[in-house]
VORO-484637 format. One line per 4 residues: their letters; for each residue x, y, z of C-alpha. Coordinates in pm, 1 decimal, m for minus. Example, Ala and Ser with C-alpha at 12.3 -4.5 7.8 and 13.67 -1.06 7.14 Angstrom:
! VORO-484637
as = 1230.0:m450.0:780.0 ~ 1367.0:m106.0:714.0
***
This chain:
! VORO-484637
xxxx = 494.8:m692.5:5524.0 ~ 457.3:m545.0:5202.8 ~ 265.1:m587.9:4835.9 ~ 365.6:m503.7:4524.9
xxxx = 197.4:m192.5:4364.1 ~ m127.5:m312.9:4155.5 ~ m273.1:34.7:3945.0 ~ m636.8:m1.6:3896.5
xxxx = m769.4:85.1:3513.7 ~ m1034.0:302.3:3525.3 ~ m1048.4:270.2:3161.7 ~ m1164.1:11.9:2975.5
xxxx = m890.5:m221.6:2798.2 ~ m968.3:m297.8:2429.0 ~ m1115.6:m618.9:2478.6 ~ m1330.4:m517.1:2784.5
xxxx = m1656.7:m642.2:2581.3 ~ m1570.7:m921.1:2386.9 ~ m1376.4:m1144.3:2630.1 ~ m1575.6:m1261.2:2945.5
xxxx = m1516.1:m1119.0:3271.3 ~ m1571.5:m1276.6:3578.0 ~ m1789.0:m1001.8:3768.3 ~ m1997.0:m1049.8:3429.6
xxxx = m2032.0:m1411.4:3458.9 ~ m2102.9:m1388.4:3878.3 ~ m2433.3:m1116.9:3735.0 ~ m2547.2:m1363.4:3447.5
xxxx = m2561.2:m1711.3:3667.5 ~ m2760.8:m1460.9:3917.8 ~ m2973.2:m1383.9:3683.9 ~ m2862.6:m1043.7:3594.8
xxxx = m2883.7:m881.8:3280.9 ~ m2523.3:m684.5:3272.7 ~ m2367.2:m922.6:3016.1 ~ m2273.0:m956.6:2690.5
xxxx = m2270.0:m1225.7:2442.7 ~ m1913.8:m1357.8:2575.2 ~ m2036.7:m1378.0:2886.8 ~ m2337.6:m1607.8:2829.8
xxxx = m2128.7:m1811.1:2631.1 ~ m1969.5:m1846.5:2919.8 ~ m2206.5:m1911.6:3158.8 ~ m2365.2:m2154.2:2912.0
xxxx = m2001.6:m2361.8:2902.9 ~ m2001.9:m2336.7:3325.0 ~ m2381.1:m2468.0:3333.3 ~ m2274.3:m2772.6:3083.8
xxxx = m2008.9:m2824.2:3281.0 ~ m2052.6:m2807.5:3646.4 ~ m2475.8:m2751.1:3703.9 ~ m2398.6:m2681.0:4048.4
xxxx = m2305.6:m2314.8:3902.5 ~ m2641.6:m2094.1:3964.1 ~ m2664.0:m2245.4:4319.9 ~ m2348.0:m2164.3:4385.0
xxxx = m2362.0:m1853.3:4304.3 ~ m2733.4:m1750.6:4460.6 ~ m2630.8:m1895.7:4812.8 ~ m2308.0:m1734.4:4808.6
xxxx = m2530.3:m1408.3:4720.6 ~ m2755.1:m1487.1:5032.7 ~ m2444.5:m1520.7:5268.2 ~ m2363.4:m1143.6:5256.6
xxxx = m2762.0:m1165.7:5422.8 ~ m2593.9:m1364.4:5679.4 ~ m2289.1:m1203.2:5756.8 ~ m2416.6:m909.1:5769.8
xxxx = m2726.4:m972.7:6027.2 ~ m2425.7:m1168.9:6255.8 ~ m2239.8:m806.3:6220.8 ~ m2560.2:m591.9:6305.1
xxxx = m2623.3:m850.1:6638.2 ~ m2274.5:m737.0:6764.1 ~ m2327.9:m368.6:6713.5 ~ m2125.7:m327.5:6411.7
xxxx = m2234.2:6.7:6208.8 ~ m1904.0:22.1:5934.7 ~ m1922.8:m184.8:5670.1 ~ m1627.8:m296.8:5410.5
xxxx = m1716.3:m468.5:5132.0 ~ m1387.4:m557.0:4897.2 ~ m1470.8:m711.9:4555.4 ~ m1808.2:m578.8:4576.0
xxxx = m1906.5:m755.4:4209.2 ~ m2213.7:m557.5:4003.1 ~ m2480.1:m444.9:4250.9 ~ m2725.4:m749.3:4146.6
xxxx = m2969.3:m731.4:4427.0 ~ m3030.8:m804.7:4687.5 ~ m2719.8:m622.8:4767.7 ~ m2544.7:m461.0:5105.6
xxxx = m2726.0:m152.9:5103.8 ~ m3054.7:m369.2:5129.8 ~ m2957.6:m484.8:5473.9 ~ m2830.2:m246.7:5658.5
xxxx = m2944.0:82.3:5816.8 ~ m2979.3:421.4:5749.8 ~ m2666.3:586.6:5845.4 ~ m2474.5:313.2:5842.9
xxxx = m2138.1:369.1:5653.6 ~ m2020.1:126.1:5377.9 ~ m1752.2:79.6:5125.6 ~ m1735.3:m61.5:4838.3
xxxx = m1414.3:m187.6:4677.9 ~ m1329.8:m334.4:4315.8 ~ m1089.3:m280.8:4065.8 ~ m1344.4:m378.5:3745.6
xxxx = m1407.9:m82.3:3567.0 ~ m1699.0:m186.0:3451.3 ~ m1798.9:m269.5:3828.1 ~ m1708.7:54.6:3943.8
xxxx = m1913.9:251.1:3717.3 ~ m2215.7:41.5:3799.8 ~ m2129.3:76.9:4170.7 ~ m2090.6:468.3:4138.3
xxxx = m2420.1:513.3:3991.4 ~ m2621.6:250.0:4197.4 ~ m2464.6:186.5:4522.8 ~ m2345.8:556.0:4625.6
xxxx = m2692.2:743.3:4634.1 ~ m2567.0:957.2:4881.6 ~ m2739.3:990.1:5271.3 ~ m2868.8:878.8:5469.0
xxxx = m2646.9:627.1:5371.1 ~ m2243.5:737.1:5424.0 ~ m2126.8:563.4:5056.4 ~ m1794.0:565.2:4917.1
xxxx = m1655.0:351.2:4593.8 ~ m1314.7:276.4:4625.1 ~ m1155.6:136.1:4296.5 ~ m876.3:m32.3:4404.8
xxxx = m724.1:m429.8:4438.2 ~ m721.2:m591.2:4734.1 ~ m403.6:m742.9:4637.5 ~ m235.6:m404.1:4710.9
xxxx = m368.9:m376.9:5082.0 ~ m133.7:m167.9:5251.2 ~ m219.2:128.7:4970.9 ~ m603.7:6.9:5026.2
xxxx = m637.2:63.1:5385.4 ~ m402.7:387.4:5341.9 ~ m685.6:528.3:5101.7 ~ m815.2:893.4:5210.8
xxxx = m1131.5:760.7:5083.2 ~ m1102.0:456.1:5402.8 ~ m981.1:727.2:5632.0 ~ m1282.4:947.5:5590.8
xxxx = m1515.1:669.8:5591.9 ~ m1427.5:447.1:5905.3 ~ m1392.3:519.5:6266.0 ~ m1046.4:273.6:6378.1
xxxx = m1181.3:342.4:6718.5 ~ m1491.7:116.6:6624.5 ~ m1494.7:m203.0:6444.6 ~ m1596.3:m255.8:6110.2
xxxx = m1732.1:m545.5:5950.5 ~ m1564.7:m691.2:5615.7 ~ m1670.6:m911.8:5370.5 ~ m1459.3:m1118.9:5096.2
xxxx = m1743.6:m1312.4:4946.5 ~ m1602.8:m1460.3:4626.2 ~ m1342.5:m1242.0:4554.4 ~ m1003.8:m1464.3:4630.2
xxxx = m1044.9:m1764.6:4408.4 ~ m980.0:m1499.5:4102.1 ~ m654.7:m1463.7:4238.8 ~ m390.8:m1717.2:4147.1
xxxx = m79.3:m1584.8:4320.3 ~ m111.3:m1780.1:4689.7 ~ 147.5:m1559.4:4842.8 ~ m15.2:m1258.3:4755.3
xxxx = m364.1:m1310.3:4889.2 ~ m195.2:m1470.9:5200.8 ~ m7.5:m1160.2:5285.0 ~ m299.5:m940.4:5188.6
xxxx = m555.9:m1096.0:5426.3 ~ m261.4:m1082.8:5682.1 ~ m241.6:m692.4:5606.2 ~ m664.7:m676.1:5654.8
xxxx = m635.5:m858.9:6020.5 ~ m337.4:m624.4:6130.9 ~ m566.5:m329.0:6018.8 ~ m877.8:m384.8:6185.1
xxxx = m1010.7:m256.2:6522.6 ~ m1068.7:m530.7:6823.0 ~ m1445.5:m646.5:6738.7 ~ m1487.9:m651.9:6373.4
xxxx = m1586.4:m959.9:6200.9 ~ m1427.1:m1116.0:5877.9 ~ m1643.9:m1291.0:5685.3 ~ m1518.7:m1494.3:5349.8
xxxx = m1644.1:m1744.6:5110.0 ~ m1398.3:m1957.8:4897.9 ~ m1428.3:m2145.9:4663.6 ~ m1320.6:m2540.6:4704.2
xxxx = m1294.3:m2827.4:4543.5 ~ m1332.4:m3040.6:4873.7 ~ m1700.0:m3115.0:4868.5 ~ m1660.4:m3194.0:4436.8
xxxx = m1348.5:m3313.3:4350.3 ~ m1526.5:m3470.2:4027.8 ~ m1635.5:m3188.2:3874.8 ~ m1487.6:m2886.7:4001.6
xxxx = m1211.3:m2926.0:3762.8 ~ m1466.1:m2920.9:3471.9 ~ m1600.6:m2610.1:3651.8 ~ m1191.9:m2441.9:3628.6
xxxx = m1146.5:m2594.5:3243.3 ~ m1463.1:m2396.5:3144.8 ~ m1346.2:m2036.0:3308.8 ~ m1024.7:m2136.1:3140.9
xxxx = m1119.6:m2207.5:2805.8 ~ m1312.2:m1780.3:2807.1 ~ m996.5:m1689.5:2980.4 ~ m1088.5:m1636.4:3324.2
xxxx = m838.9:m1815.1:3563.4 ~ m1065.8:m1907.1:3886.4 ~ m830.8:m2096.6:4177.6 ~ m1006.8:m2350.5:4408.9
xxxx = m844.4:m2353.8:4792.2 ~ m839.1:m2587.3:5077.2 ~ m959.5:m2598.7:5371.1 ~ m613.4:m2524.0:5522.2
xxxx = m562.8:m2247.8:5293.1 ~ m919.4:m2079.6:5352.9 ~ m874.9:m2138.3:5714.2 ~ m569.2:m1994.0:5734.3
xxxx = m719.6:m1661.3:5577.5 ~ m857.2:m1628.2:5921.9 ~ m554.8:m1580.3:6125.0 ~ m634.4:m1635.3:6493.4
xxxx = m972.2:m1474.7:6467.7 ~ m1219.1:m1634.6:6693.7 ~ m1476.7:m1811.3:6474.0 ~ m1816.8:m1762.7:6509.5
xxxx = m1912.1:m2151.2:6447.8 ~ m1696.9:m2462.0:6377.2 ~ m1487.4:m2256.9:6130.0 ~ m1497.4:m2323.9:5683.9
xxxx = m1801.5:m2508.9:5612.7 ~ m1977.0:m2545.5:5330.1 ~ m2157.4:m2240.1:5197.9 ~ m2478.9:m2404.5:5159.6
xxxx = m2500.8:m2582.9:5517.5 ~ m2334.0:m2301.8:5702.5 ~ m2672.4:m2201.0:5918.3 ~ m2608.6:m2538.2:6091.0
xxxx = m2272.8:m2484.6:6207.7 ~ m2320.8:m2089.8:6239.3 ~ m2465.7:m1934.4:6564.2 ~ m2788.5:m1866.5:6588.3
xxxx = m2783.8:m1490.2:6553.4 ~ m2995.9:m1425.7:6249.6 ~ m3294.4:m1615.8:6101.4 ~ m3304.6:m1680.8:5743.6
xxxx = m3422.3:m1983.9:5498.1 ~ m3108.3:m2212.2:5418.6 ~ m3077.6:m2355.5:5116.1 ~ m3071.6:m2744.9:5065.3
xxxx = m2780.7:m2865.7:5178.6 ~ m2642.2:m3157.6:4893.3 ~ m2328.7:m3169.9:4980.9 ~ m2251.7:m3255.9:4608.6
xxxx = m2368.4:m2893.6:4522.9 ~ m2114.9:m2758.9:4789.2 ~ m1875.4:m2565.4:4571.9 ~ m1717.0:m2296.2:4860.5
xxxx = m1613.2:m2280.8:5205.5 ~ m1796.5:m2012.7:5413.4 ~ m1698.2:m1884.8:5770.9 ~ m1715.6:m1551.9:6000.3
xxxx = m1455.3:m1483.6:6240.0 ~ m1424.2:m1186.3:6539.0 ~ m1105.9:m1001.6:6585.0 ~ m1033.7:m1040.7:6977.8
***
């Protein structure tokens, strides 16, 4: 199975600063402060037009909490984080521990520049930023960079929190996540939130039409779609549910404070899954 070639810029393209960018957006509704006017123009639009839009975004920010503690109960020390986003905290790095060894992957330049400086500080942390698209996963996983990182003999935990729905080409992500699963070692975990319209058919759309109209394209999935991300990966719980209720259906492997669980401010799928 193959993907086509996708070169990351590591420059920035002219209009880098005055047209929103999605990473951006995902900082501001966080309550970050690496934005610029287009952005919060943005993020004012999304508020107006889905309000679900900061909790969306803080309990899909509390997940990698989640996913990570599950991989640390099963022993995993490797960590790969693709579509790592701007290192708003709390962040990976925050959670695991000393000596554990992490990757970061993006293909934002503005991401990787931020993730350079603040998420590679060097040990006792073993830190490498990878700028790259997870689109093109066969060249990915063929990095040196992944090679020098990871022990294959040892599982490795990834995450994919967020980072599909800004894909629009089905196929692609299919066969990419297909790629992942062939790649990793027996025992690593695969942990992915989605974004869905299932639990707000009424107003996701409005959610899409305001991304669309600062000319980010953002692509809700289904449940059959997200699910089938998985492969046949054991799941550690009932499978996709939603983001915000997940500690129900999850197993009881790490103790945290769950957010309410409305299921009208649902807006993703969320799941972890164990290669066996």
């Amino acid at each position: 199975m193959t993907t086509a070639h996708r070169p990351v810029r590591m420059d920035f393209e002219p209009d880098y600063f005055i047209r929103a960018r999605a990473p951006r957006v995902y900082d501001g509704l966080l309550g970050g402060t690496d934005t610029f006017m287009c952005d919060r123009e943005a993020i004012l639009d999304l508020y107006l037009s889905a309000p679900w839009a900061g909790f969306a975004a803080r309990t899909n920010r509390h997940f990698t909490q989640i996913s990570t503690g599950v991989a640390l109960r099963l022993g995993i020390g490797q960590f790969l984080d693709l579509g790592c986003g701007l290192p708003n905290r709390p962040h990976l790095h925050d959670f695991v521990p000393h000596g554990s060894r992490l990757v970061y992957v993006d293909r934002d330049p503005g991401v990787l520049a931020h993730a350079k400086f603040q998420l590679d500080p060097g040990k006792p942390w073993e830190t490498t930023v990878v700028p790259a698209d997870l689109l093109d996963m066969e060249d990915l996983l063929a990095r040196k960079e992944l090679a020098a990182a990871f022990d294959l003999e040892r599982p490795i935990a990834v995450t994919v929190h967020d980072v599909l729905p800004w894909n629009e080409d089905d196929t692609a992500v299919a066969d990419a996540m297909a790629v992942l699963r062939d790649w990793l070692p027996t025992g690593s975990t695969l942990s992915i939130t989605h974004l869905t319209a299932h639990f707000n058919p009424s107003t996701m759309p409005q959610a899409v039409a305001a991304y669309a109209r600062h000319g980010i394209t953002v692509c809700p999935r289904s449940l059959g779609q997200v699910s089938a991300y998985f492969g046949n990966f054991a799941h550690l719980g009932t499978g996709p549910s939603a983001l915000s209720q997940w500690s129900a259906h999850g197993p009881n492997v790490y103790h945290f404070t769950p957010y309410p669980a409305r299921a009208s401010d649902c807006a993703a799928f969320a799941a972890i899954a164990v290669k066996t």
